[in-house]
N, C-alpha and C positions, 0 to 999 in steps of 0.2 A: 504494500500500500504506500510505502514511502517513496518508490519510486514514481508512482502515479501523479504524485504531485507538482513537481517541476512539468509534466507535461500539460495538466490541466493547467497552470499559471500560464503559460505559453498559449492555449489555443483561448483563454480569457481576454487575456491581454491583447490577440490578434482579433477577437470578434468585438472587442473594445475598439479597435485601431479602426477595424472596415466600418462599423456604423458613424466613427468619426469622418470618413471618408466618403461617404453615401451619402450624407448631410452635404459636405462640399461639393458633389458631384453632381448637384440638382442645376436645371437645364435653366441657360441664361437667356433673355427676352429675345433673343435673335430666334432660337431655337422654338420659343411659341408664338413667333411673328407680329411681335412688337415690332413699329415702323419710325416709333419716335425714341427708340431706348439709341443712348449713347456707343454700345456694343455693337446693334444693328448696324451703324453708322462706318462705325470702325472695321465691322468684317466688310462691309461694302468695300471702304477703301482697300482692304488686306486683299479682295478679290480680283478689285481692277489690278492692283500693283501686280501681281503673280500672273496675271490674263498678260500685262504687257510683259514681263518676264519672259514668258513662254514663249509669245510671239517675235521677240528679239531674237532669243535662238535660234527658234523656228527660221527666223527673215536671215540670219548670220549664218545659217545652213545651206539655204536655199543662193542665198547670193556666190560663197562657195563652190559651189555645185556648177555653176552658172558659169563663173570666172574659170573652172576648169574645161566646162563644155566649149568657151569660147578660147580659152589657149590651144585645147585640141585642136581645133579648127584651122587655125593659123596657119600658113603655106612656111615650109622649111626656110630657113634662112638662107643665103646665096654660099656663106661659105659652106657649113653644111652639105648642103648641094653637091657644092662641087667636090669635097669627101666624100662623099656615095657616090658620084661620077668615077672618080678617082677608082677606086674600091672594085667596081665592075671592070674596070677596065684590063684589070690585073687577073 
């Protein structure tokens, strides 16, 4: 029985801890769509900021992409050229 004890102290102490924690975890006016809470306001802005995040990438990806489609394209340079001229002839 004496050993039982340290274990019950422990699972007290943690169902002590989680209903401290379930208290804190209650859902903030955003969440039951409040339009004039201070919170709403704030995840609004947190949303745009992350929307433009994503799409910086997104546009710093695609521009990449783009600037390599378009190097590819490019006609050899003359000296170039004429090393592969060269090259064949041999």
């Amino acid at each position: 029985m004496k050993k039982l004890m340290p274990v019950r102290l422990g699972l007290s102490i943690f169902m002590m801890s989680m209903m401290v924690a379930v208290q804190q975890a209650s859902a903030c006016p955003f969440c039951y769509g409040a339009k004039d809470g201070k919170a709403t306001q704030h995840m609004a802005v947190a949303i745009w900021f992350l929307f433009g995040a994503v799409m910086s990438v997104i546009g710093g990806i695609g521009a990449f992409s783009y600037s390599i489609w378009k190097h590819g394209r490019m006609p050899t340079p003359p000296h170039e050229r004429l090393i592969e001229d060269l090259e064949k002839d041999e």
